[in-house]
Each structure stands twice: as structure tokens, then as C-alpha cells.
BALOBA-1460 file (C-alpha; in Angstrom, 3 decimals):
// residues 228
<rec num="1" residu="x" x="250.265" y="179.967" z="178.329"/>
<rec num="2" residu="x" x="254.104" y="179.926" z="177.918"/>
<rec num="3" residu="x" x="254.640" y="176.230" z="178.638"/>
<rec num="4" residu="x" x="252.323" y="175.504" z="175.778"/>
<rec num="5" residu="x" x="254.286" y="178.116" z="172.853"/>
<rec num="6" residu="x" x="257.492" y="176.404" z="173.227"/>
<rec num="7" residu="x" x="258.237" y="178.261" z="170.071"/>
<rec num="8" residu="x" x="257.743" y="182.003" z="171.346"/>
<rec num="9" residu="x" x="259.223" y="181.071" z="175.329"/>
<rec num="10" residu="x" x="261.961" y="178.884" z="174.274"/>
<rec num="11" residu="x" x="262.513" y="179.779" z="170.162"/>
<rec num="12" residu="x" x="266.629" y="178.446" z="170.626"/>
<rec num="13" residu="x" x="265.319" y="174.714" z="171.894"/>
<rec num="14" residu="x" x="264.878" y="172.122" z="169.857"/>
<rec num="15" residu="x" x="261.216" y="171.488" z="170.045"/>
<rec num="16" residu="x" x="260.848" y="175.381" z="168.794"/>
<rec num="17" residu="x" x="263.417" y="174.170" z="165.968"/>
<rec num="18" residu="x" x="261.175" y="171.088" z="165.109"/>
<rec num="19" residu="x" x="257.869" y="172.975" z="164.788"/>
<rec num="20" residu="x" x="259.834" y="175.281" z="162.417"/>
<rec num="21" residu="x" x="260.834" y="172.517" z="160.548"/>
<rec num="22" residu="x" x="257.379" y="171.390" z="160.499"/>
<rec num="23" residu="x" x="256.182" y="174.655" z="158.883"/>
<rec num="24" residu="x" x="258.524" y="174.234" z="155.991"/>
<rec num="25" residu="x" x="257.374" y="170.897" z="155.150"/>
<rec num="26" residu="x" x="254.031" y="172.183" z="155.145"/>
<rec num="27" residu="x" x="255.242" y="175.184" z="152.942"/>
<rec num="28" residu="x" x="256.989" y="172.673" z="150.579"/>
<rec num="29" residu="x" x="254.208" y="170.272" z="150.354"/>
<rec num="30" residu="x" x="251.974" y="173.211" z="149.311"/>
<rec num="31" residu="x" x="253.865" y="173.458" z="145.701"/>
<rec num="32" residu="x" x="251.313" y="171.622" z="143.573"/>
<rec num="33" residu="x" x="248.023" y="172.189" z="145.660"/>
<rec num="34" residu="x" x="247.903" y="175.417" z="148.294"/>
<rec num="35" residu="x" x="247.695" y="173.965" z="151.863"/>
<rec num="36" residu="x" x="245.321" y="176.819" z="153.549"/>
<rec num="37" residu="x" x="243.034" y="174.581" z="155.716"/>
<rec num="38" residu="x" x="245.127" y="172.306" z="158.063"/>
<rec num="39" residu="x" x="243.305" y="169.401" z="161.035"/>
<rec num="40" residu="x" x="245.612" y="168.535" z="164.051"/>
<rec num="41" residu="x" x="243.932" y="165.426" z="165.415"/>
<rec num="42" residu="x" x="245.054" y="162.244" z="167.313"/>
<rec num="43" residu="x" x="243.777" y="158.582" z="167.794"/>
<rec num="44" residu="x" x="243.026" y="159.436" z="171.479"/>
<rec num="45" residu="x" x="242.786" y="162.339" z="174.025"/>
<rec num="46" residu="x" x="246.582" y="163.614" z="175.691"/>
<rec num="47" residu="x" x="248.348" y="163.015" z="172.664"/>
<rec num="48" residu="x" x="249.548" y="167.019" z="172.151"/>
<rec num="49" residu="x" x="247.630" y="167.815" z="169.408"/>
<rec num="50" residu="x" x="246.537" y="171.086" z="171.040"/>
<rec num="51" residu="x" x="249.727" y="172.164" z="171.743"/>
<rec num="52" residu="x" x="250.884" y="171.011" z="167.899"/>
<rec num="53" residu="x" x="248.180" y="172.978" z="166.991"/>
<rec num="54" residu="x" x="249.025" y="176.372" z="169.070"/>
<rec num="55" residu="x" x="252.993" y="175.702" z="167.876"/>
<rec num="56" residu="x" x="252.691" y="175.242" z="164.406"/>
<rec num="57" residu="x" x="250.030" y="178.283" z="164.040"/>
<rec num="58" residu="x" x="252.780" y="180.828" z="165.682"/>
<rec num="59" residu="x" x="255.330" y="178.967" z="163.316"/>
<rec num="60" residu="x" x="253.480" y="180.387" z="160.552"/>
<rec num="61" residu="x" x="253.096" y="183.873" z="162.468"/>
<rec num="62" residu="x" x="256.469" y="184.117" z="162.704"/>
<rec num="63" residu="x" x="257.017" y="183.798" z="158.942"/>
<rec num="64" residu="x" x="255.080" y="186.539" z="158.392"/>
<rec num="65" residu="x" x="252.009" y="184.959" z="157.547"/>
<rec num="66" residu="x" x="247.921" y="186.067" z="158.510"/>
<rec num="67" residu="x" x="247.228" y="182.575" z="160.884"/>
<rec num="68" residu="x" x="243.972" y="181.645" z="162.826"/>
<rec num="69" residu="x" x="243.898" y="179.151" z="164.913"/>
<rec num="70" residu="x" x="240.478" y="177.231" z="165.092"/>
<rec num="71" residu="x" x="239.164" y="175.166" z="168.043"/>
<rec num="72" residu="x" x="236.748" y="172.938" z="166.358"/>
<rec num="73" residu="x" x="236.618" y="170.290" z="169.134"/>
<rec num="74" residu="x" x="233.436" y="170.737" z="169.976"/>
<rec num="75" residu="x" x="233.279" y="168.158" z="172.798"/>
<rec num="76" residu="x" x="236.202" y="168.692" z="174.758"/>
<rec num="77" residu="x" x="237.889" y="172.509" z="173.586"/>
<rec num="78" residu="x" x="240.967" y="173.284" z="175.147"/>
<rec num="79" residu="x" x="242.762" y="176.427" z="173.514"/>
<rec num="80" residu="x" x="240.219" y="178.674" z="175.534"/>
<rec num="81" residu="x" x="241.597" y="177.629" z="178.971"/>
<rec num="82" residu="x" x="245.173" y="176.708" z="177.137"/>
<rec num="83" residu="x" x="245.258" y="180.711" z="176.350"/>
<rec num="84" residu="x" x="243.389" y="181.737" z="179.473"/>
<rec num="85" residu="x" x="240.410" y="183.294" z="177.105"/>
<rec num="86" residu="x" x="236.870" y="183.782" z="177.221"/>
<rec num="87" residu="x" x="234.564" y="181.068" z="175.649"/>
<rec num="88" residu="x" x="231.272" y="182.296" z="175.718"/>
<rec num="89" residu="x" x="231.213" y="183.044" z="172.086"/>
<rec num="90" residu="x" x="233.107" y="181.021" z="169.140"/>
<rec num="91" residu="x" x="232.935" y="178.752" z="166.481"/>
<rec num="92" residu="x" x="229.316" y="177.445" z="167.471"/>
<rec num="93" residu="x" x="227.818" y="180.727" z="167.996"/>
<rec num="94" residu="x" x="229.032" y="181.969" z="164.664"/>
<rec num="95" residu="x" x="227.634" y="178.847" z="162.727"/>
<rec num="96" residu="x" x="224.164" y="179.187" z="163.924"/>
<rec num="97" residu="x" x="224.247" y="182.759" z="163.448"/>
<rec num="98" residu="x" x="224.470" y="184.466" z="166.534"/>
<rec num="99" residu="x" x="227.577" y="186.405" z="166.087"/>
<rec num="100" residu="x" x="229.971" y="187.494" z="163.250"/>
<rec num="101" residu="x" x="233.108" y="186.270" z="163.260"/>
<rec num="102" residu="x" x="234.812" y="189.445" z="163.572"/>
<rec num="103" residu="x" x="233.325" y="189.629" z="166.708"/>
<rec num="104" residu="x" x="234.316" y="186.568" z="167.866"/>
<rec num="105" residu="x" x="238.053" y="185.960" z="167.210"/>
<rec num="106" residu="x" x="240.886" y="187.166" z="170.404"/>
<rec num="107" residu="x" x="244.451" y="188.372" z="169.106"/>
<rec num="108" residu="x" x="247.307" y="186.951" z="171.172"/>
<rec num="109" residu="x" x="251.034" y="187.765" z="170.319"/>
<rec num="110" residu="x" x="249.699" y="188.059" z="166.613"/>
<rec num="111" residu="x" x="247.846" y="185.126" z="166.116"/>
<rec num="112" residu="x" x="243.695" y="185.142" z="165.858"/>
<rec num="113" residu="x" x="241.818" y="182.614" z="167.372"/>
<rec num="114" residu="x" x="238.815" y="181.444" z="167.430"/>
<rec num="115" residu="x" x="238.029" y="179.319" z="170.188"/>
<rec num="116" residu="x" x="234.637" y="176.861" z="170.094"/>
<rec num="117" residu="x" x="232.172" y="178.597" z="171.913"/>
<rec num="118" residu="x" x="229.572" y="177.196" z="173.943"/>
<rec num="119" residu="x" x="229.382" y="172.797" z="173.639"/>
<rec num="120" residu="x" x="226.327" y="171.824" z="171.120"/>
<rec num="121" residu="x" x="224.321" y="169.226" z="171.245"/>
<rec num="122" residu="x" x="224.841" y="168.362" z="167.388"/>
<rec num="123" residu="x" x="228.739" y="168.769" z="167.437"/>
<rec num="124" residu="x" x="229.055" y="166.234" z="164.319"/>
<rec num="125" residu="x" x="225.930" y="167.640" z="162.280"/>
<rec num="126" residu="x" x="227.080" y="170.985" z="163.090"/>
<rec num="127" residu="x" x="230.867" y="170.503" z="161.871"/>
<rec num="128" residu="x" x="229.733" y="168.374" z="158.572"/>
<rec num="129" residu="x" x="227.284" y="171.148" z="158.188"/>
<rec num="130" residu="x" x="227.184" y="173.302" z="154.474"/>
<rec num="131" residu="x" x="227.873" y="176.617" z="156.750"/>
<rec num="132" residu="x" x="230.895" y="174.935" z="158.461"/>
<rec num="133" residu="x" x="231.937" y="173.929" z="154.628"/>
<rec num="134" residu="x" x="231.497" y="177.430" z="153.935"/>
<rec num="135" residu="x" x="232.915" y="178.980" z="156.914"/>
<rec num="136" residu="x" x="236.036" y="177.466" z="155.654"/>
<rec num="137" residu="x" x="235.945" y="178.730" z="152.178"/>
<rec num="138" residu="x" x="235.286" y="182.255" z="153.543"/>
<rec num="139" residu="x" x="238.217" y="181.685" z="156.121"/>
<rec num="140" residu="x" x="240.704" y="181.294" z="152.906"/>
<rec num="141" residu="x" x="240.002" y="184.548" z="151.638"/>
<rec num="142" residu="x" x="241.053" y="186.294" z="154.682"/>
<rec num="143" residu="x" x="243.882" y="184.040" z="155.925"/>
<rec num="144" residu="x" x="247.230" y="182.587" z="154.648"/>
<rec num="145" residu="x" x="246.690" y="179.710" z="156.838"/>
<rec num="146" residu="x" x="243.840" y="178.361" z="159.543"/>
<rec num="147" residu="x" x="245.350" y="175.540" z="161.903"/>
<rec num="148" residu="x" x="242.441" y="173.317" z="163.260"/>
<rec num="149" residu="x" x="242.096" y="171.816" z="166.431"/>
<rec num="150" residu="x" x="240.441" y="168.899" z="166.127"/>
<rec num="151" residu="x" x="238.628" y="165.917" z="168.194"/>
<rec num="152" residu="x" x="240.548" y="162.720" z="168.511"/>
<rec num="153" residu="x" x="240.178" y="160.767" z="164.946"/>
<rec num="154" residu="x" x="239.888" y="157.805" z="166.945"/>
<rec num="155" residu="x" x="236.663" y="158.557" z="169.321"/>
<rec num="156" residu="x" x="234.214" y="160.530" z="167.037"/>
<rec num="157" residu="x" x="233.408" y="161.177" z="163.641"/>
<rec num="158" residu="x" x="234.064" y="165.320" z="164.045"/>
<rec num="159" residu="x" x="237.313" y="164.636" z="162.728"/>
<rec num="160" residu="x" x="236.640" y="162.980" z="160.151"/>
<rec num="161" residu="x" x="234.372" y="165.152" z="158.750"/>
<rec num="162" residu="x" x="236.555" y="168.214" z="159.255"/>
<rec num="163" residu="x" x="239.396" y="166.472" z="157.205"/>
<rec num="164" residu="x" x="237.634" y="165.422" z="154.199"/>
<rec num="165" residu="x" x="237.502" y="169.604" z="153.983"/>
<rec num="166" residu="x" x="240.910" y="170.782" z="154.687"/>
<rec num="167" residu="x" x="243.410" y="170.474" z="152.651"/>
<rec num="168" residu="x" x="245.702" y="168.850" z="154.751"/>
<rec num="169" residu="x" x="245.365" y="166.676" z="158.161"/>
<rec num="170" residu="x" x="248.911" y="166.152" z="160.608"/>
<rec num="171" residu="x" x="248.143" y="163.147" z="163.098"/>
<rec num="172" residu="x" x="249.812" y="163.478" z="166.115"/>
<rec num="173" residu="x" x="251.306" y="160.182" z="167.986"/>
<rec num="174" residu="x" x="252.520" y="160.345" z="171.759"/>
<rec num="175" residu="x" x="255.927" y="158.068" z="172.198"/>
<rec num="176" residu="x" x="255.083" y="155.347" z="174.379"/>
<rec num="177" residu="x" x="251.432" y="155.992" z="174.563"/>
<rec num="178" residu="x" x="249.651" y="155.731" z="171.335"/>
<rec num="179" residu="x" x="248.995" y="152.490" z="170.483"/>
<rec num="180" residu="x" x="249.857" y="151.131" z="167.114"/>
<rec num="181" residu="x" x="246.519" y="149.706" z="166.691"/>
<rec num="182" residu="x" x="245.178" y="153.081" z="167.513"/>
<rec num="183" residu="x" x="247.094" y="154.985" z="165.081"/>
<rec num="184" residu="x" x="246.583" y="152.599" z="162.038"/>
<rec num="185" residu="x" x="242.874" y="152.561" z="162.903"/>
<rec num="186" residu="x" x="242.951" y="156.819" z="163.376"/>
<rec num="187" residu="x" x="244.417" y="156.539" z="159.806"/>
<rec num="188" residu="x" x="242.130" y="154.353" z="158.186"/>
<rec num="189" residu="x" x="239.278" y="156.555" z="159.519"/>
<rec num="190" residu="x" x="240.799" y="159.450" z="157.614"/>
<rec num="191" residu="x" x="241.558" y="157.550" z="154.792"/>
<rec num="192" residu="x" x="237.955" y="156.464" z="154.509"/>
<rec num="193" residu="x" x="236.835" y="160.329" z="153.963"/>
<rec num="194" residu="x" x="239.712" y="160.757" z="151.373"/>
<rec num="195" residu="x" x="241.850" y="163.382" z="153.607"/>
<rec num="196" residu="x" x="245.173" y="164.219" z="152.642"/>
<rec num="197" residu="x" x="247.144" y="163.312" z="154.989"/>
<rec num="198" residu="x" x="250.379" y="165.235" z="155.310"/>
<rec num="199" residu="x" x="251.899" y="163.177" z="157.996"/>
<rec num="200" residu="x" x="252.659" y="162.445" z="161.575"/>
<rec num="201" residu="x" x="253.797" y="164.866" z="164.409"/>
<rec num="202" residu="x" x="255.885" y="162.761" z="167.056"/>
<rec num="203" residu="x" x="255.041" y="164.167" z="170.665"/>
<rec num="204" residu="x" x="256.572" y="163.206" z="174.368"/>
<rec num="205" residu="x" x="259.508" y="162.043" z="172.804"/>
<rec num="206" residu="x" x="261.799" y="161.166" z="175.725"/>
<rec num="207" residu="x" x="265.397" y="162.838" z="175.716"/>
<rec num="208" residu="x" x="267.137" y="159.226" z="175.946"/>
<rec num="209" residu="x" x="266.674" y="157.225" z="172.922"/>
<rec num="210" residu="x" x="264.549" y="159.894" z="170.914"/>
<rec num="211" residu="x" x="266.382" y="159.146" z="167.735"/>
<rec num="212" residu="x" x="265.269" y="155.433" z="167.911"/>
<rec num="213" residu="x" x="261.801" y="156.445" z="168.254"/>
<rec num="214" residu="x" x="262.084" y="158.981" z="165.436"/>
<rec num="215" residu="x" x="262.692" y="156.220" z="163.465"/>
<rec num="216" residu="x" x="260.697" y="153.611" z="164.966"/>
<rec num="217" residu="x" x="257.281" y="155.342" z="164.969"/>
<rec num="218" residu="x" x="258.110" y="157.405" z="161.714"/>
<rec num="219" residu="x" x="258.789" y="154.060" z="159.931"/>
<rec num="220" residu="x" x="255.299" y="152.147" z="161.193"/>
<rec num="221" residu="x" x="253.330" y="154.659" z="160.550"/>
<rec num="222" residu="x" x="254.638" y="154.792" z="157.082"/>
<rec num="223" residu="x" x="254.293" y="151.244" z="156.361"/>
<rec num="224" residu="x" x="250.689" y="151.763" z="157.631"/>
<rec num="225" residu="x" x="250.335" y="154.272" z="155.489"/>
<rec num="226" residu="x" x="251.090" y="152.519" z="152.344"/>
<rec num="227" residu="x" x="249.220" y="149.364" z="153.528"/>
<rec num="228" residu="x" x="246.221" y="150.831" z="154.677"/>
């Protein structure tokens, strides 16, 4: 589990420093409209938005704040075997009623999390569903923040649905692997569903060059942004 919480095994390096940054401009975004409900997602699978996802929900631990972290890819979950945890029960045995939620959520180093449970057949019914709508709302009233971990944008509808939602969807982008034409189109799909997007989470940033490709992909995707 350590390679994946940079932030807790490595909290001096500047990848822990960046996902700390990344809570503040969450924080500070939050002024006019509370940010409670947040979807990681991606135009494609291997882009990091897992491990966004697990980093920026122990950024907000460490702040002092009441964090779950959600696995609502209900195609492909990976925080279960990311966290070494037990998957039998989850987010798809709580919305069809089999369990409580208490009962389902693990505590690691202070953050909850609720991993997917067993695959459905209906992942995109069951995630646009009225009880997933209201699992969320009930979620608020017990947490400062729930982090989402989300299908790629760019493959299914899940994500989609999840973000028109939450309050607020990050898009993660892997340096010399995400396509631009990828990216613009993951955007578009969110922007079809009205999500408020916050931004874009750089990941695999090589060590040479990374400040070009700060500003390169930072740059296109706002111009995409505006465009779109």
C-alpha cells in the first residue's frame, strides 16, 4: 500500500507537496458552493486516477477532516487490492440493500473506505440509480468530504452519471500517454451532464522537462476547456 500514499510514506517529496496543494485548491474553490462530493476519473484506464484518488483523500485526513474514500468503479475496482482489503461487501451490496453501510466501510490510517463490492451486472443503472443519488446525500451528513473513484470518462457512461451528482469532478491526464483527443473528448462527456469540473491532475510527469509539461498539458486542456 505505501507506494500508492506517497503522501503518508514520503510526506517531504514533492508529489506529497503537490497533492497538498491540490487539497487547498479544492478548499479554496469551495468558497461560494461547498465541495463535499468529489469524481476522480480519466479518459482511459492507467492514467493514476486511483492513486489521485487514495492521495488526495489522506490530504484531507491530514487536515483534520472526516474523509471516505468511495470505489464506485464498478467494472474494474482497484482500491480493494490497492489497500490489500476484503471486497466481498461494498458499495453494490449496500445499494441493493443487503448491508448497511456501517457495516461495510474498513478504517486504514484514518481514512474510511468503502470499496465496490461484488461487480453487477447493471453497473450504469445501478450508479444513476435514485438510491445511489441518495446514498450521496446521506454520505454529506456524515462526512466533510467523500473522494470518488471513478470509471474512465472516456469508456463508459458510469462516470458520467456519477459527476452530474458531485459537486466537483478532477480529470486526471498521464504525461505522454493521454491523448489529446482523448482528454477533450473525456471533457466534453462531462460537460454534456453539466459537471463542474474543477480541473486537471497531471500524473507520470517525468523528472526531466516536467515544468514544460506543466505548462504544456495545463495550457491545452484549458483552451479545451473554454472551447468545448
Amino acid at each position: 500500500m505505501k507506494n500508492n500514499v506517497l503522501i503518508n510514506s514520503d510526506p517531504k517529496s514533492p508529489v506529497a507537496e503537490a497533492y497538498r496543494t491540490l487539497r487547498t485548491n479544492i478548499e479554496f474553490s469551495s468558497i461560494d458552493k461547498k465541495l463535499q462530493t468529489i469524481v476522480i476519473t480519466s479518459s482511459g484506464a492507467g492514467e493514476g486516477k486511483s492513486t489521485t484518488s487514495i492521495n488526495l483523500a489522506f490530504a484531507f485526513v491530514q487536515s483534520g477532516k472526516k474523509v471516505l474514500l468511495l470505489d464506485a468503479d464498478l467494472r474494474r475496482p482497484m482500491l480493494h487490492k490497492k489497500f490489500e482489503i476484503t471486497n466481498q461487501w461494498g458499495l453494490s451490496t449496500v445499494l441493493i440493500g443487503e448491508k448497511i453501510l456501517k457495516d461495510c466501510t474498513q478504517i486504514i490510517e484514518g481514512l474510511e473506505i468503502l470499496s465496490s463490492g461484488p461487480i453487477p451486472p447493471n453497473p450504469s443503472e445501478m450508479l444513476g440509480s435514485t438510491k445511489m443519488k441518495s446514498l450521496l446525500d446521506n454520505l454529506k451528513e456524515h462526512y466533510d468530504y467523500i473522494i470518488i473513484d471513478s470509471p474512465p470518462v472516456g469508456f463508459v457512461t458510469d462516470s458520467a452519471l456519477l459527476a452530474a451528482s458531485a459537486d466537483g469532478t478532477i480529470l486526471t491526464v498521464a504525461v505522454e500517454e493521454t491523448e489529446k483527443k482523448a482528454a477533450s473528448y473525456a471533457k466534453l462527456q462531462l460537460s454534456r451532464v453539466n459537471a463542474n469540473i474543477l480541473g486537471v491532475v497531471l500524473t507520470k510527469i517525468p523528472q526531466k522537462n516536467s515544468g514544460y509539461y506543466k505548462y504544456h498539458y495545463s495550457s491545452y486542456y484549458k483552451y479545451a476547456h473554454e472551447k468545448g
